[in-house]
matplotlib code that plots the C-alpha trace (Angstrom):
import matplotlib.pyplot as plt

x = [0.0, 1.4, 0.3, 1.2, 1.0, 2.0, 6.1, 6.6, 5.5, 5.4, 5.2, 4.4, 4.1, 2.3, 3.5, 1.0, 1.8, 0.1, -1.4, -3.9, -7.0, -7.7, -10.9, -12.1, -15.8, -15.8, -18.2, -20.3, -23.0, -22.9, -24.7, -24.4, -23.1, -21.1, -22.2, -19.5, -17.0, -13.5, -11.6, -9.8, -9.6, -11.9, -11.0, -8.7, -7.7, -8.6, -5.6, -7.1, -9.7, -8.5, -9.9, -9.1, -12.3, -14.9, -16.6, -18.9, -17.4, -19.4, -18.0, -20.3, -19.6, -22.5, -24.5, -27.7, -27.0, -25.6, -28.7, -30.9, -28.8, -29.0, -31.7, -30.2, -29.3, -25.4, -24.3, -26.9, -27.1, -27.1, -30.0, -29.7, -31.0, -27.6, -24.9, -24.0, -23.2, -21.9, -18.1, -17.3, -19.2, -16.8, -17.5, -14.3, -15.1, -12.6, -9.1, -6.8, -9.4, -8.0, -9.2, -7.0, -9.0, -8.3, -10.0, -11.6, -12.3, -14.0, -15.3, -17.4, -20.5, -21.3, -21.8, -19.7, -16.9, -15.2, -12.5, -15.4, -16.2, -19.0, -18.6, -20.4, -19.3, -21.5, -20.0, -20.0, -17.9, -21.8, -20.2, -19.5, -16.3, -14.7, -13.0, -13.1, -10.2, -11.0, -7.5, -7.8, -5.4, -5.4, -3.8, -5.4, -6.0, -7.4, -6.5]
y = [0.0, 3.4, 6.6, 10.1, 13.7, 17.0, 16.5, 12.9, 9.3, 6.3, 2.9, -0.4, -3.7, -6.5, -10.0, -12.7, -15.7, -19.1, -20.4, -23.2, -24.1, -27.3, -27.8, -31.2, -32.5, -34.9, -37.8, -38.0, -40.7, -42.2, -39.2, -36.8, -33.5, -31.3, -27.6, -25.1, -22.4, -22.0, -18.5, -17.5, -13.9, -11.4, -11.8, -14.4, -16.8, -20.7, -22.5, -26.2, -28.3, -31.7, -33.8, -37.2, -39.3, -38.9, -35.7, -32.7, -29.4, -26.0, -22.8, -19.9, -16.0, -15.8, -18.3, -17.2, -18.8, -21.1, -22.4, -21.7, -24.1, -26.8, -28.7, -29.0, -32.8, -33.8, -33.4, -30.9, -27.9, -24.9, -22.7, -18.8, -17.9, -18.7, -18.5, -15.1, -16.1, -19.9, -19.2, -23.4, -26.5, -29.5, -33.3, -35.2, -38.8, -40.5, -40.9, -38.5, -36.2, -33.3, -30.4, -27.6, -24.6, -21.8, -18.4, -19.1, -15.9, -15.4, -13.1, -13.0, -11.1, -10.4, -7.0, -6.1, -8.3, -10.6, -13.9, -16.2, -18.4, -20.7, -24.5, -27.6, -31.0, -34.1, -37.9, -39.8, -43.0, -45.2, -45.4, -43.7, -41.3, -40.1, -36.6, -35.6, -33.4, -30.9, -28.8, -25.5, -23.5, -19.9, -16.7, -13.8, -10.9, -9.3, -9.9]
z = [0.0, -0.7, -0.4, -0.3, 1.8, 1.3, 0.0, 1.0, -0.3, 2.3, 1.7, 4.0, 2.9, 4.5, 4.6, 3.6, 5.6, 5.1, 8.1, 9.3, 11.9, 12.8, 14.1, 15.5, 15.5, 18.4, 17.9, 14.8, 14.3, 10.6, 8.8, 11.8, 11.7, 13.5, 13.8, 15.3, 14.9, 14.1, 14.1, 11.1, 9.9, 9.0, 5.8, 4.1, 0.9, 1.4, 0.0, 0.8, 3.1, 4.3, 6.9, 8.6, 7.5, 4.9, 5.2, 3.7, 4.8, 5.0, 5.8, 6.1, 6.5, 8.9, 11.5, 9.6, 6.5, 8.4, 10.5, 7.1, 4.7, 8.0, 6.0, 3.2, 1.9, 1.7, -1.7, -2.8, -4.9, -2.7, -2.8, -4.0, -0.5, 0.5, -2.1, -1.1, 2.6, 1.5, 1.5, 0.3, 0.3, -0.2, 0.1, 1.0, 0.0, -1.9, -0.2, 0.2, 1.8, 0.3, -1.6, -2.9, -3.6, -6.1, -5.9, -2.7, -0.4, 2.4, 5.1, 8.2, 7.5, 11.4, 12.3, 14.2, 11.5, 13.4, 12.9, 13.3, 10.9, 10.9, 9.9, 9.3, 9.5, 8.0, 8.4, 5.1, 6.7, 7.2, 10.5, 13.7, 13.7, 17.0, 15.8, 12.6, 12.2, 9.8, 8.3, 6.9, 5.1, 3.8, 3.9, 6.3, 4.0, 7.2, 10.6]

ax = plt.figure().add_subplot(projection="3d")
ax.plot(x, y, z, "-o")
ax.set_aspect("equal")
plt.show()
Protein backbone atom coordinates (compact mmCIF):
# COMPACT_ATOMS: atom_id res chain seq x y z
CA UNK A 1 0.00 0.00 0.00
CA UNK A 2 1.40 3.35 -0.71
CA UNK A 3 0.30 6.55 -0.35
CA UNK A 4 1.18 10.09 -0.31
CA UNK A 5 0.96 13.71 1.84
CA UNK A 6 2.03 16.96 1.27
CA UNK A 7 6.12 16.46 0.03
CA UNK A 8 6.65 12.93 0.97
CA UNK A 9 5.50 9.25 -0.31
CA UNK A 10 5.45 6.25 2.34
CA UNK A 11 5.25 2.93 1.69
CA UNK A 12 4.37 -0.39 4.01
CA UNK A 13 4.08 -3.70 2.87
CA UNK A 14 2.26 -6.50 4.47
CA UNK A 15 3.46 -9.98 4.63
CA UNK A 16 1.03 -12.75 3.62
CA UNK A 17 1.78 -15.65 5.60
CA UNK A 18 0.09 -19.10 5.10
CA UNK A 19 -1.43 -20.41 8.07
CA UNK A 20 -3.95 -23.23 9.32
CA UNK A 21 -7.04 -24.10 11.93
CA UNK A 22 -7.70 -27.30 12.80
CA UNK A 23 -10.94 -27.75 14.14
CA UNK A 24 -12.13 -31.25 15.48
CA UNK A 25 -15.84 -32.52 15.48
CA UNK A 26 -15.78 -34.95 18.37
CA UNK A 27 -18.21 -37.81 17.88
CA UNK A 28 -20.32 -37.96 14.82
CA UNK A 29 -23.04 -40.71 14.32
CA UNK A 30 -22.93 -42.22 10.60
CA UNK A 31 -24.69 -39.23 8.78
CA UNK A 32 -24.38 -36.81 11.78
CA UNK A 33 -23.06 -33.51 11.66
CA UNK A 34 -21.11 -31.30 13.49
CA UNK A 35 -22.15 -27.59 13.78
CA UNK A 36 -19.46 -25.05 15.29
CA UNK A 37 -17.03 -22.41 14.85
CA UNK A 38 -13.49 -22.02 14.10
CA UNK A 39 -11.56 -18.52 14.09
CA UNK A 40 -9.79 -17.49 11.09
CA UNK A 41 -9.65 -13.90 9.90
CA UNK A 42 -11.91 -11.38 9.04
CA UNK A 43 -11.02 -11.79 5.79
CA UNK A 44 -8.70 -14.41 4.09
CA UNK A 45 -7.67 -16.82 0.94
CA UNK A 46 -8.58 -20.69 1.39
CA UNK A 47 -5.56 -22.54 -0.02
CA UNK A 48 -7.13 -26.17 0.78
CA UNK A 49 -9.67 -28.33 3.10
CA UNK A 50 -8.53 -31.70 4.33
CA UNK A 51 -9.86 -33.76 6.94
CA UNK A 52 -9.10 -37.24 8.60
CA UNK A 53 -12.30 -39.30 7.52
CA UNK A 54 -14.93 -38.88 4.90
CA UNK A 55 -16.56 -35.67 5.23
CA UNK A 56 -18.93 -32.65 3.65
CA UNK A 57 -17.37 -29.44 4.82
CA UNK A 58 -19.37 -26.04 4.99
CA UNK A 59 -18.03 -22.75 5.81
CA UNK A 60 -20.32 -19.89 6.14
CA UNK A 61 -19.64 -16.02 6.49
CA UNK A 62 -22.52 -15.75 8.87
CA UNK A 63 -24.46 -18.29 11.49
CA UNK A 64 -27.74 -17.21 9.56
CA UNK A 65 -26.97 -18.78 6.51
CA UNK A 66 -25.62 -21.12 8.41
CA UNK A 67 -28.70 -22.42 10.49
CA UNK A 68 -30.87 -21.68 7.05
CA UNK A 69 -28.80 -24.06 4.69
CA UNK A 70 -28.96 -26.83 7.97
CA UNK A 71 -31.71 -28.72 5.99
CA UNK A 72 -30.20 -29.04 3.23
CA UNK A 73 -29.34 -32.75 1.90
CA UNK A 74 -25.38 -33.77 1.72
CA UNK A 75 -24.28 -33.36 -1.70
CA UNK A 76 -26.88 -30.94 -2.82
CA UNK A 77 -27.13 -27.93 -4.90
CA UNK A 78 -27.10 -24.90 -2.67
CA UNK A 79 -30.02 -22.73 -2.82
CA UNK A 80 -29.73 -18.80 -4.05
CA UNK A 81 -31.01 -17.91 -0.54
CA UNK A 82 -27.64 -18.74 0.53
CA UNK A 83 -24.87 -18.50 -2.06
CA UNK A 84 -23.98 -15.12 -1.06
CA UNK A 85 -23.24 -16.11 2.60
CA UNK A 86 -21.85 -19.85 1.47
CA UNK A 87 -18.06 -19.24 1.46
CA UNK A 88 -17.26 -23.44 0.25
CA UNK A 89 -19.19 -26.52 0.31
CA UNK A 90 -16.83 -29.48 -0.22
CA UNK A 91 -17.55 -33.29 0.07
CA UNK A 92 -14.35 -35.19 0.95
CA UNK A 93 -15.12 -38.80 0.04
CA UNK A 94 -12.60 -40.52 -1.89
CA UNK A 95 -9.08 -40.90 -0.17
CA UNK A 96 -6.83 -38.46 0.23
CA UNK A 97 -9.40 -36.23 1.76
CA UNK A 98 -7.95 -33.28 0.33
CA UNK A 99 -9.25 -30.42 -1.64
CA UNK A 100 -6.99 -27.61 -2.90
CA UNK A 101 -8.95 -24.56 -3.63
CA UNK A 102 -8.34 -21.83 -6.07
CA UNK A 103 -10.02 -18.44 -5.86
CA UNK A 104 -11.58 -19.09 -2.75
CA UNK A 105 -12.31 -15.85 -0.42
CA UNK A 106 -14.02 -15.40 2.43
CA UNK A 107 -15.28 -13.11 5.06
CA UNK A 108 -17.39 -12.96 8.20
CA UNK A 109 -20.53 -11.06 7.47
CA UNK A 110 -21.28 -10.43 11.35
CA UNK A 111 -21.79 -6.99 12.34
CA UNK A 112 -19.71 -6.14 14.25
CA UNK A 113 -16.94 -8.31 11.50
CA UNK A 114 -15.23 -10.56 13.37
CA UNK A 115 -12.51 -13.95 12.90
CA UNK A 116 -15.36 -16.18 13.26
CA UNK A 117 -16.16 -18.40 10.86
CA UNK A 118 -19.02 -20.73 10.87
CA UNK A 119 -18.62 -24.47 9.95
CA UNK A 120 -20.42 -27.61 9.28
CA UNK A 121 -19.27 -31.02 9.50
CA UNK A 122 -21.51 -34.10 7.97
CA UNK A 123 -20.03 -37.85 8.45
CA UNK A 124 -19.96 -39.82 5.14
CA UNK A 125 -17.90 -42.96 6.72
CA UNK A 126 -21.81 -45.16 7.24
CA UNK A 127 -20.24 -45.39 10.46
CA UNK A 128 -19.53 -43.69 13.68
CA UNK A 129 -16.27 -41.34 13.73
CA UNK A 130 -14.68 -40.14 17.00
CA UNK A 131 -12.99 -36.64 15.84
CA UNK A 132 -13.11 -35.62 12.56
CA UNK A 133 -10.17 -33.35 12.15
CA UNK A 134 -10.99 -30.90 9.80
CA UNK A 135 -7.54 -28.76 8.28
CA UNK A 136 -7.85 -25.48 6.85
CA UNK A 137 -5.43 -23.52 5.13
CA UNK A 138 -5.40 -19.88 3.75
CA UNK A 139 -3.76 -16.68 3.88
CA UNK A 140 -5.45 -13.83 6.32
CA UNK A 141 -5.96 -10.86 3.97
CA UNK A 142 -7.37 -9.32 7.24
CA UNK A 143 -6.54 -9.88 10.58
Amino acid sequence: TSGSSGGGTSTTTNTLVASSATPVTGLLIAGGVFTGTVQLAKSFQLLSISASAPCEVRLYGSAAAQAFDAARPLDAPVPPEVTSNLIVDVVLDTLPYFWPLQNITGVNQDVPQSKTLYMSVFNLAGMPVTNIIVTLNYVALES
